[in-house]
NUFI-561561 format. One line per field, with one value per residue (C-alpha): x, y, z; residue in three letters; residue number from 1; chain. Coordinates in nm, 3 decimals, padded with zeros to 5 digits. Layout:
X	(X_...)
Y	(Y_...)
Z	(Z_...)
aa	(Ala_...)
i	(NUM_...)
ch	(A_...)
END
This chain:
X	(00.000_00.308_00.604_00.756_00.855_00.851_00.826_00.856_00.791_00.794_01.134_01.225_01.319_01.627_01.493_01.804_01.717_01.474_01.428_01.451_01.166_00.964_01.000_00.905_00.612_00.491_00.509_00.280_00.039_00.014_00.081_00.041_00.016_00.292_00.430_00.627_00.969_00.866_00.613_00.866_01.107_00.835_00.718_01.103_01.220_00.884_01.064_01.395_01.512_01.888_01.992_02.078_01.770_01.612_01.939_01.880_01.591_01.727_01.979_01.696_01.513_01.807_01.864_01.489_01.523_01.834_01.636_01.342_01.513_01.639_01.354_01.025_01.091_00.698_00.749_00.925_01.006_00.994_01.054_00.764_00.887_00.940_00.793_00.815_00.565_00.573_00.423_00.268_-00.025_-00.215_-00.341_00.023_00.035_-00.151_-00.302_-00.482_-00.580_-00.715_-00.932_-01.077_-01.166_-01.353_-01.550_-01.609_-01.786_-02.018_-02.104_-02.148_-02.491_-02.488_-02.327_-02.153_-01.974_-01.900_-01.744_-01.530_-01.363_-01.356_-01.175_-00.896_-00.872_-00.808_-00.520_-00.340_-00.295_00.063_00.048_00.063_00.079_00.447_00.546_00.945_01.017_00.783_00.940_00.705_00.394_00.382_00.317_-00.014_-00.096_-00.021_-00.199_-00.508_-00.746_-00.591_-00.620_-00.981_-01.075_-00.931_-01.171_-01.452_-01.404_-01.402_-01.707_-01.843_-01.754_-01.913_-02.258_-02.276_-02.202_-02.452_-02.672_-02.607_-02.722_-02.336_-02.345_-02.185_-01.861_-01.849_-01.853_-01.479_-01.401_-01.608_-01.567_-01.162_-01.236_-01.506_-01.242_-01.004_-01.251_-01.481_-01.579_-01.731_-02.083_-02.112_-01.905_-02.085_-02.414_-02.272_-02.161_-02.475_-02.681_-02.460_-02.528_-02.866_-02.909_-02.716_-02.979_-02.750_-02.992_-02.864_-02.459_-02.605_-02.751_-02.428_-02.260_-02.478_-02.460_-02.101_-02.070_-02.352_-02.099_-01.798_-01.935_-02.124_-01.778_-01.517_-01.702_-02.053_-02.204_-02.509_-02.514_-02.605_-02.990_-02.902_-02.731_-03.042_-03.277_-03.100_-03.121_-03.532_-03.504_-03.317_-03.512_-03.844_-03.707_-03.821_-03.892_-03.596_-03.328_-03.348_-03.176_-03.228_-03.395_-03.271_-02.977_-03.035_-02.957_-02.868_-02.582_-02.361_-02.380_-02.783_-02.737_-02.732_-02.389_-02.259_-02.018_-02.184_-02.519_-02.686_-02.742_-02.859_-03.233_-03.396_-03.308_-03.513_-03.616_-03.304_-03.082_-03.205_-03.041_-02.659_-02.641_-02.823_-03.117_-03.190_-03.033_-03.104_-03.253_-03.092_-02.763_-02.420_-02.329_-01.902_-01.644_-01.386_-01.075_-00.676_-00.422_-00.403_-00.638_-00.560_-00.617_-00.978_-01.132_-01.012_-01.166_-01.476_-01.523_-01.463_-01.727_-02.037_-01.992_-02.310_-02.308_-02.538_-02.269_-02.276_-01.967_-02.149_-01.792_-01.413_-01.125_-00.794_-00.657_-00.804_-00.932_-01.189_-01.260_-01.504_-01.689_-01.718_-01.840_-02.066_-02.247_-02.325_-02.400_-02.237_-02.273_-01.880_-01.559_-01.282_-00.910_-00.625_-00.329_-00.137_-00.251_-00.083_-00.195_-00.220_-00.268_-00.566_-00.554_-00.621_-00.881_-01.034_-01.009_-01.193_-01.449_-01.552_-01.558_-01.837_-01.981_-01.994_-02.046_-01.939_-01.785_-01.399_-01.213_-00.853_-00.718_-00.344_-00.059_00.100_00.108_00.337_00.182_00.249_00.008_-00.239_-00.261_-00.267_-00.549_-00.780_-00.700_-00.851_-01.154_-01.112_-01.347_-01.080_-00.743_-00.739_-00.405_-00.490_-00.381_-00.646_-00.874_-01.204_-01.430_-01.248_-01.295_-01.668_-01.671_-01.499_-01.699_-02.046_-01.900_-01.764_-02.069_-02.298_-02.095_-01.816_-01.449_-01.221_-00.885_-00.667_-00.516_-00.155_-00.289_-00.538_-00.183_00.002_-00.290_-00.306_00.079_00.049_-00.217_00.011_00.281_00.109_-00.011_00.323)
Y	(00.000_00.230_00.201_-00.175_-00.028_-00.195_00.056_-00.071_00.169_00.439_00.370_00.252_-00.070_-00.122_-00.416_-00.438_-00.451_-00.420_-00.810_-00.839_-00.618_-00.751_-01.120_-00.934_-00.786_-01.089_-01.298_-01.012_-01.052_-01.380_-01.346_-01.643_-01.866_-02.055_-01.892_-02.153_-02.129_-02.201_-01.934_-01.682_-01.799_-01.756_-01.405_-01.269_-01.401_-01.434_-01.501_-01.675_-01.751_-01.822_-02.174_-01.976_-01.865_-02.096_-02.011_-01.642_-01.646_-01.797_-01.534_-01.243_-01.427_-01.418_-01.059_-01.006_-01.260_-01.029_-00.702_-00.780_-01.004_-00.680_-00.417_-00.654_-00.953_-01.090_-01.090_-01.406_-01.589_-01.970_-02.190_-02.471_-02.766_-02.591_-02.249_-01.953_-01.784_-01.458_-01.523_-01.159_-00.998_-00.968_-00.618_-00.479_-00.511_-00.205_-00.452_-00.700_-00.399_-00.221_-00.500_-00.521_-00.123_-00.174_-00.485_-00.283_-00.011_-00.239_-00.354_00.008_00.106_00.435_00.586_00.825_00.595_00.373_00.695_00.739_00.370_00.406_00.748_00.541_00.241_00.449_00.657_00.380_00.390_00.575_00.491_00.203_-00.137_-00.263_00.049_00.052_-00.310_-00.582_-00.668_-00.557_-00.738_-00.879_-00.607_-00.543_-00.941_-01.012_-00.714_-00.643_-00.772_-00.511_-00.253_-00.312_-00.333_-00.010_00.138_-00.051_00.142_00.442_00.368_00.294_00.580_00.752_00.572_00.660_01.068_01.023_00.878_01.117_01.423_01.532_01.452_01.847_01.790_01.474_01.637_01.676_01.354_01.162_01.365_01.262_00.895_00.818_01.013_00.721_00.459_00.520_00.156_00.179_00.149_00.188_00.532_00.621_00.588_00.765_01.084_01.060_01.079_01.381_01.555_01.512_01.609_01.927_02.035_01.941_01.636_01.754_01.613_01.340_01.213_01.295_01.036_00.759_00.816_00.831_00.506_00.337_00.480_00.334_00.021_-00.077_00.051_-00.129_-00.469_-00.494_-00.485_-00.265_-00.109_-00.324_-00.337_-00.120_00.166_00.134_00.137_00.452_00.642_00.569_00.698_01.019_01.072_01.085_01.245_00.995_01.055_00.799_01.021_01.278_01.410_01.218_01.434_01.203_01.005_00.638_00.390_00.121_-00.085_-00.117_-00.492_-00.475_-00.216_-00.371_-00.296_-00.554_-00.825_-01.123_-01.216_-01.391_-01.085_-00.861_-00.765_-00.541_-00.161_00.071_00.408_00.633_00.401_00.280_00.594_00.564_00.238_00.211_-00.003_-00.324_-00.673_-00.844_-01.152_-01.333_-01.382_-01.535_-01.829_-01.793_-02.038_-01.864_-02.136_-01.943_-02.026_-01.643_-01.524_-01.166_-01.240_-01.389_-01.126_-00.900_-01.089_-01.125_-00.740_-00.704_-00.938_-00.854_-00.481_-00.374_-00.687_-00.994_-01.193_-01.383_-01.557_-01.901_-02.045_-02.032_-02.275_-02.264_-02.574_-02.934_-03.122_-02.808_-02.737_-03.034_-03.019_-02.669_-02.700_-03.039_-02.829_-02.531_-02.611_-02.283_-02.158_-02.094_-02.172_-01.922_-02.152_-02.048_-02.300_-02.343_-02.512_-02.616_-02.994_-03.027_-02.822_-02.659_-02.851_-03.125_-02.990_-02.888_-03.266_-03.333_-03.120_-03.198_-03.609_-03.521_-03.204_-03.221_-02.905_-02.681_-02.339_-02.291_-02.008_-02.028_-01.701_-01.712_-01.510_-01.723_-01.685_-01.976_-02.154_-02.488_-02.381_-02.227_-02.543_-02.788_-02.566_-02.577_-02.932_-03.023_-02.803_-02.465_-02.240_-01.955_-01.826_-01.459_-01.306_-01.163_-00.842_-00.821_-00.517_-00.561_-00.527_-00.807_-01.033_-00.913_-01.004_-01.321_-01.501_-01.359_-01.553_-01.811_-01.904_-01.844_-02.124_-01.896_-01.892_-01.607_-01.510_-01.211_-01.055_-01.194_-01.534_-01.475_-01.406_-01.693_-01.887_-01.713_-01.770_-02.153_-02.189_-02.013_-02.239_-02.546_-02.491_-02.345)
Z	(00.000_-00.076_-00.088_00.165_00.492_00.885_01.186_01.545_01.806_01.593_01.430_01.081_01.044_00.790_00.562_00.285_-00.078_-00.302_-00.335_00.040_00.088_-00.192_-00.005_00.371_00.133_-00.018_00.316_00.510_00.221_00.394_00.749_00.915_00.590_00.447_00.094_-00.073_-00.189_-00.575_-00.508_-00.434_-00.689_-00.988_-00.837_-00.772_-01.150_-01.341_-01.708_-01.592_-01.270_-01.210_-01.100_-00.746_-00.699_-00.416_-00.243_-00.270_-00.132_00.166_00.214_00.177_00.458_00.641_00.657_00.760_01.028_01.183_01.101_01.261_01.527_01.641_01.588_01.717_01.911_01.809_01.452_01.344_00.990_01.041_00.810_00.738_00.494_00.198_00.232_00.485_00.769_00.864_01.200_01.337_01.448_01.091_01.217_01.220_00.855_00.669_00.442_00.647_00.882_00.569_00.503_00.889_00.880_00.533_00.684_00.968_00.768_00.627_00.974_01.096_01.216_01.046_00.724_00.936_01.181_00.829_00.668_00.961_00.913_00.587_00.599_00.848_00.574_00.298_00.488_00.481_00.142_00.070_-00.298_-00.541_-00.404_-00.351_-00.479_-00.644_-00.523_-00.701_-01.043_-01.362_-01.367_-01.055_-00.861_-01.062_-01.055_-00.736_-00.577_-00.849_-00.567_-00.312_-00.571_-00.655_-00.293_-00.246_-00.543_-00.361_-00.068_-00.219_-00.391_-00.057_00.140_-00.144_-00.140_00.259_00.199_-00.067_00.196_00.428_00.154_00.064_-00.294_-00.375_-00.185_-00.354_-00.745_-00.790_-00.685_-00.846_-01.171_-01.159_-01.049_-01.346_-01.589_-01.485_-01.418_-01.730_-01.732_-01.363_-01.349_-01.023_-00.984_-01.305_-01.114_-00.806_-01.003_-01.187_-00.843_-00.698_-01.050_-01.043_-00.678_-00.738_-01.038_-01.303_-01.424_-01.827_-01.685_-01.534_-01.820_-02.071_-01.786_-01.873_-02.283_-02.247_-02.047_-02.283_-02.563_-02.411_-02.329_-02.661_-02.850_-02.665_-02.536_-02.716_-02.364_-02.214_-01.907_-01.600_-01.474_-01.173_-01.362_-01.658_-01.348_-01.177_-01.553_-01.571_-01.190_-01.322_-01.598_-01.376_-01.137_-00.936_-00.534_-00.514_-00.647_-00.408_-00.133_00.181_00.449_00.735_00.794_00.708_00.989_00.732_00.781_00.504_00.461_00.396_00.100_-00.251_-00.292_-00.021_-00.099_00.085_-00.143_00.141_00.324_00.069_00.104_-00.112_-00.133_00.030_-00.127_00.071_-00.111_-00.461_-00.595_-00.422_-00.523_-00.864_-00.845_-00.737_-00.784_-01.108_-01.078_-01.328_-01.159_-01.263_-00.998_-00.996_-00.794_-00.719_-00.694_-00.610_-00.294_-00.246_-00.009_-00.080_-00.435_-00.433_-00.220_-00.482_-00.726_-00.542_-00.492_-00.858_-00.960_-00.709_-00.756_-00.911_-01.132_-01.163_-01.049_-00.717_-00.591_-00.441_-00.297_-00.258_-00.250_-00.233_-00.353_-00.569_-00.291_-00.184_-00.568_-00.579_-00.305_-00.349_-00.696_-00.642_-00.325_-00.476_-00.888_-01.050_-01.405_-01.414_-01.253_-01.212_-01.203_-01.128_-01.266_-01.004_-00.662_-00.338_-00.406_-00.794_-01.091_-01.194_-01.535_-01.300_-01.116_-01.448_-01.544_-01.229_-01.253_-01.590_-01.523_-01.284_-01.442_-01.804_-01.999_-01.687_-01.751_-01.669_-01.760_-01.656_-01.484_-01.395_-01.479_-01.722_-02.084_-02.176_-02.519_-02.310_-02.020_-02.293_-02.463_-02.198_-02.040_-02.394_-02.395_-02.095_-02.130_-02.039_-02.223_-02.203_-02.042_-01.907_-01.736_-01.424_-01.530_-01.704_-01.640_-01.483_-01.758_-01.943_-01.670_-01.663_-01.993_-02.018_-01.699_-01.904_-02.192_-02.112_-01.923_-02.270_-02.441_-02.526_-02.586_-02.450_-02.408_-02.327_-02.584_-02.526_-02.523_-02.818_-03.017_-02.925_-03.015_-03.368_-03.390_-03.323_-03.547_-03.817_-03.724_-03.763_-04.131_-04.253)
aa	(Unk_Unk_Unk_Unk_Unk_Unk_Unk_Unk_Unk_Unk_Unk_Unk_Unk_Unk_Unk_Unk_Unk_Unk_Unk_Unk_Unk_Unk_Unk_Unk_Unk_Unk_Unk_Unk_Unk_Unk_Unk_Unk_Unk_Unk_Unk_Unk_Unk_Unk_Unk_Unk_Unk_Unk_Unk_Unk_Unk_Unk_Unk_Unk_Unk_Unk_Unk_Unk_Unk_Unk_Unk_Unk_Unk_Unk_Unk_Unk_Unk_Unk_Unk_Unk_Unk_Unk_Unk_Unk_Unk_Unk_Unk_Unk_Unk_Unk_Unk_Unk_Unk_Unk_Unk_Unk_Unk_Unk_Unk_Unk_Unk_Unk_Unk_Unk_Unk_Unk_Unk_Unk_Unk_Unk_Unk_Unk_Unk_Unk_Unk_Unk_Unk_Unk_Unk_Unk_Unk_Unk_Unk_Unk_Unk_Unk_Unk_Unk_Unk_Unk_Unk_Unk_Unk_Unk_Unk_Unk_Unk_Unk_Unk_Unk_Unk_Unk_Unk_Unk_Unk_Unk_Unk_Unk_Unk_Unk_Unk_Unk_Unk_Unk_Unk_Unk_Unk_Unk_Unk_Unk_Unk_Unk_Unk_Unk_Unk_Unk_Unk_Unk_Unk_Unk_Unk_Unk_Unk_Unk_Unk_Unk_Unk_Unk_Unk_Unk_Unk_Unk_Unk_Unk_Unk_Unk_Unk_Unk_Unk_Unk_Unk_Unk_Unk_Unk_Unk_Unk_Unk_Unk_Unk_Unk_Unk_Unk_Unk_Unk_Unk_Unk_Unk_Unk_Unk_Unk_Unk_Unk_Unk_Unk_Unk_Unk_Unk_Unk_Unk_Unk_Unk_Unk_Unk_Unk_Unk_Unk_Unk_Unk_Unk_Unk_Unk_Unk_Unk_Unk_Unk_Unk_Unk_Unk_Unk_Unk_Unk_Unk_Unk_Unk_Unk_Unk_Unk_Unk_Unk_Unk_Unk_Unk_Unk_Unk_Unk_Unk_Unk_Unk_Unk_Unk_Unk_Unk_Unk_Unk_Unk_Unk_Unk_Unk_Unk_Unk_Unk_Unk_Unk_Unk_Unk_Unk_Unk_Unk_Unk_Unk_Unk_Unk_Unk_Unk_Unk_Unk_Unk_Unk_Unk_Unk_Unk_Unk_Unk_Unk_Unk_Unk_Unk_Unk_Unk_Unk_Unk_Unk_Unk_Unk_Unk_Unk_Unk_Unk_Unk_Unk_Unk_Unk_Unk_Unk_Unk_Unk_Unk_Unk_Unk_Unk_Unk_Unk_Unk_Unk_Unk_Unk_Unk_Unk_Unk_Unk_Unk_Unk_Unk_Unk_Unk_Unk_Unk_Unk_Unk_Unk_Unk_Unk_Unk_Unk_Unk_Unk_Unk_Unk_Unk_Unk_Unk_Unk_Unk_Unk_Unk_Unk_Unk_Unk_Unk_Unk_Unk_Unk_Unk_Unk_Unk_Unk_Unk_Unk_Unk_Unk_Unk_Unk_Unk_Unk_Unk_Unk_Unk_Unk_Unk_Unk_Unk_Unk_Unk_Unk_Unk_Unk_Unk_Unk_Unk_Unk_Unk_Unk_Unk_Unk_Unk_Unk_Unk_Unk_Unk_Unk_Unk_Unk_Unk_Unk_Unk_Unk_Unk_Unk_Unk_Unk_Unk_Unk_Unk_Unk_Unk_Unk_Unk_Unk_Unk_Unk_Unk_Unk_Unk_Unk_Unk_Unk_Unk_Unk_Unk_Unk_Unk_Unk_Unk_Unk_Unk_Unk_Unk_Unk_Unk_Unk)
i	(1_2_3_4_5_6_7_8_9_10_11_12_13_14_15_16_17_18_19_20_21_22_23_24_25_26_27_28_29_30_31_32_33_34_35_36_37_38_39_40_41_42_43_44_45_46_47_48_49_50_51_52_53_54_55_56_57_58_59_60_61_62_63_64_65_66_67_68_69_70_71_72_73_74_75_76_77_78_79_80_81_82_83_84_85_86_87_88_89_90_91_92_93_94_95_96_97_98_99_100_101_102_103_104_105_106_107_108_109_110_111_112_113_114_115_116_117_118_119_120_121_122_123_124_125_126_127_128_129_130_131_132_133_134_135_136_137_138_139_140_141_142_143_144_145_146_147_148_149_150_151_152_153_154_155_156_157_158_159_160_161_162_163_164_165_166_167_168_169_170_171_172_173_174_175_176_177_178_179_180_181_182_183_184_185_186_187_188_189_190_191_192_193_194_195_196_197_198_199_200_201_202_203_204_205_206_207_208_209_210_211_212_213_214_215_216_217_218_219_220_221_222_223_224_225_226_227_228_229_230_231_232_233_234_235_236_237_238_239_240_241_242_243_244_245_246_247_248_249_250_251_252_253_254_255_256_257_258_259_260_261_262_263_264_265_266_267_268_269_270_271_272_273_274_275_276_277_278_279_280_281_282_283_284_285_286_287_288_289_290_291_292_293_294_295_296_297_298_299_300_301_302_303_304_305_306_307_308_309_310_311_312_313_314_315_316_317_318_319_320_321_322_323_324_325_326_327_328_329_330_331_332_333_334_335_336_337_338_339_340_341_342_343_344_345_346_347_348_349_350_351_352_353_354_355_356_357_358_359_360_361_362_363_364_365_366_367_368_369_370_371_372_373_374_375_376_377_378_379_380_381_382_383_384_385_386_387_388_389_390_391_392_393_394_395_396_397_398_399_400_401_402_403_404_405_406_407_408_409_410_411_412_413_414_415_416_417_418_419_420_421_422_423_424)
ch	(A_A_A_A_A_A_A_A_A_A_A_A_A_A_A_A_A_A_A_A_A_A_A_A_A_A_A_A_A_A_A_A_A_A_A_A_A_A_A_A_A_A_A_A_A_A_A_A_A_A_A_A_A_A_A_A_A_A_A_A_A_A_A_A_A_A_A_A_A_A_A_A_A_A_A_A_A_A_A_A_A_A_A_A_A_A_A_A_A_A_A_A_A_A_A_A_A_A_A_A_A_A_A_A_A_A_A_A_A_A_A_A_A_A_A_A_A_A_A_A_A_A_A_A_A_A_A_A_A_A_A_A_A_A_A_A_A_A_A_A_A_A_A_A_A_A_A_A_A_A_A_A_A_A_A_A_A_A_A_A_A_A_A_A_A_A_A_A_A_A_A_A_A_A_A_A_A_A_A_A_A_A_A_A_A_A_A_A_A_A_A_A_A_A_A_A_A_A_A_A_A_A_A_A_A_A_A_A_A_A_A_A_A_A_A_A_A_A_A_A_A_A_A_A_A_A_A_A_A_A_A_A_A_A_A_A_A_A_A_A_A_A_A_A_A_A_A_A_A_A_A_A_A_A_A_A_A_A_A_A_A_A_A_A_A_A_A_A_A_A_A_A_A_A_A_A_A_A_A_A_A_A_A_A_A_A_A_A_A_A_A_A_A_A_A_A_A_A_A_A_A_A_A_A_A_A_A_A_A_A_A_A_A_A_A_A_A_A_A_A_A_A_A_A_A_A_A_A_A_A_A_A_A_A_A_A_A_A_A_A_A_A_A_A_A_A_A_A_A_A_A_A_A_A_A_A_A_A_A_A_A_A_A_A_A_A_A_A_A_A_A_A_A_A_A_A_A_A_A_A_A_A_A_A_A_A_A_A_A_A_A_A_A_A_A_A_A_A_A_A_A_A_A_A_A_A_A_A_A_A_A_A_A_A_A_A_A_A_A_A_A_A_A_A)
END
């Protein structure tokens, strides 16, 4: 969440190079959790790595055992097998304390004790993710599901000042945020409410033609029932689009924005508007299967957010894929390819002996033709990087999960040069 640093009572803790603090960084992500030593190899040297490199690794966890060894006495690296723990208080690391603040906004009683939180969570933020010590790519693959949480949080702190009638001070920002988001629906929506509210219903509907524009132009896609609902709401001027008189005493996790689907309930008239119309029915059931904790509550933010898309169940590793998938029947699996206990071409073999005709779309951040090839071959309906934006992976999971194929654009070229190859 900025740039990799360690404090202990105030103090800076010296933590060595750049590798050495991308290995401390990687290792927080998972505090607690072991991170195996091919996991760190393949993130530190993602094209190549050196015949040395299990053995540099070792020596970076070295110096961050004697740094922290001599800054905070209750923050330890053991070693487990063949992987690492950072063992710690999870709440000392911005990240995972980040991620407690924003669930405790959507637990808050009232949108002005959840703005509060959600002010605190995003303080935290001192910049990019792993900022100057992740090598290129990783840093956006490995921390796209931090990223987008942070956007979700913004998005919610804006649906409660909406809430709580303070859509004017919330014009500028949301203005800059849709001009860098323009794919958001849901920010879309919000800066279309604050418009609206402000007597500037003319803007507010120029936001949702330039979306529809965008959208229609760049993926062939509509915009989402809640966003088409809020634009009917706009364009009656309907009761629900206006500014609340009171403060609603909603909490956050019963609006329709939440990220747990069994606890939604229907929105009520203060918050139609903020959050841009009601559930559709028609929803997406998604699987979410990756070893990365950090990574699949990402993922699942991404999806929900004023989408049809419910994520039904998680799993980190083969043996939970298929009880996961048997219990719950979803119209798509998300894979990732590699697993603690197998591959996810195996899992995919699995899954497909016992559920012919199910959805998989392979999402890892490999691009290898071997891996594309053994993925199609055992029934993937499509291969997306995960630095992929989100409105690709909106697009590939709706899909895939029509009877379609998709890939990124990387992969849809090495496919095309294969092809080539094989008839020259």
């Amino acid at each position: 969440m900025g740039p990799v640093e360690a404090y202990a009572a105030g103090d800076r803790v010296e933590l060595g190079t750049r590798k050495d603090r991308f290995v401390l960084a990687v290792l927080a992500l998972n505090a607690n959790r072991p991170v195996s030593v091919d996991r760190l190899v393949e993130l530190l040297w993602p094209v190549e790595p050196p015949r040395t490199a299990e053995h540099a690794v070792a020596v970076s966890v070295s110096h961050l055992r004697s740094a922290l060894a001599t800054a905070a006495s209750e923050v330890r690296i053991v070693r487990q097998g063949r992987a690492y723990v950072l063992r710690t208080d999870a709440m000392s690391v911005d990240a995972h304390r980040f991620r407690a603040l924003v669930d405790d906004a959507r637990a808050a009683n009232d949108d002005a004790r959840a703005v509060e939180l959600l002010d605190e969570a995003l303080l935290l933020w001192r910049g990019e993710a792993l900022a100057c010590c992740a090598p290129d790519g990783v840093d956006t693959a490995l921390c796209r599901g931090l990223t987008d949480a942070r956007l979700t949080a913004v998005e919610d702190r804006a649906d409660a000042r909406l809430r709580l009638g303070q859509h004017r001070a919330l014009l500028d920002g949301l203005s800059d945020l849709v001009a860098r988001h323009p794919l958001r629906e849901r920010l879309a929506g919000q800066l279309m409410l604050a418009l609206h509210r402000d007597g500037r219903t003319a803007e507010a509907l120029a936001v949702y033609q330039a979306l529809r524009d965008r959208l229609a132009a760049e993926l062939g896609l509509d915009p989402g029932e809640r966003l088409r609902t809020l634009h009917g709401a706009v364009l009656r001027d309907d009761p629900t689009t206006q500014t609340p008189t009171t403060q609603t005493q909603t909490p956050a996790t019963q609006t329709p924005t939440t990220q747990t689907p069994t606890t939604q309930t229907p929105a009520s008239p203060a918050t139609v508007g903020a959050a841009g119309g009601p559930a559709d029915p028609a929803t997406l059931r998604v699987v979410l299967v990756d070893d990365h904790p950090m990574f699949r509550a990402g993922m699942r933010v991404a999806l929900e957010t004023g989408t049809e898309i419910v994520v039904v169940a998680e799993a980190g590793d083969v043996a939970g894929t298929l009880p996961a998938v048997a219990e719950t029947s979803p119209d798509i699996v998300i894979m990732d390819l590699d697993l603690p206990d197998g591959t996810g071409l195996q899992a995919t073999r699995l899954l497909l002996a016992r559920h012919p005709g199910l959805a998989i779309l392979m999402m890892t951040m490999s691009s290898t033709e071997a891996h594309i090839i053994d993925a199609l071959r055992a029934g993937a309906r499509g291969y997306v990087l995960k630095s992929a934006n989100r409105s690709e992976v909106l697009a590939a999971v709706r899909t895939v999960t029509q009877g379609g194929a998709v890939f990124s654009a990387d992969v849809a070229m090495r496919i095309a040069a294969l092809a080539g190859a094989s008839y020259g």
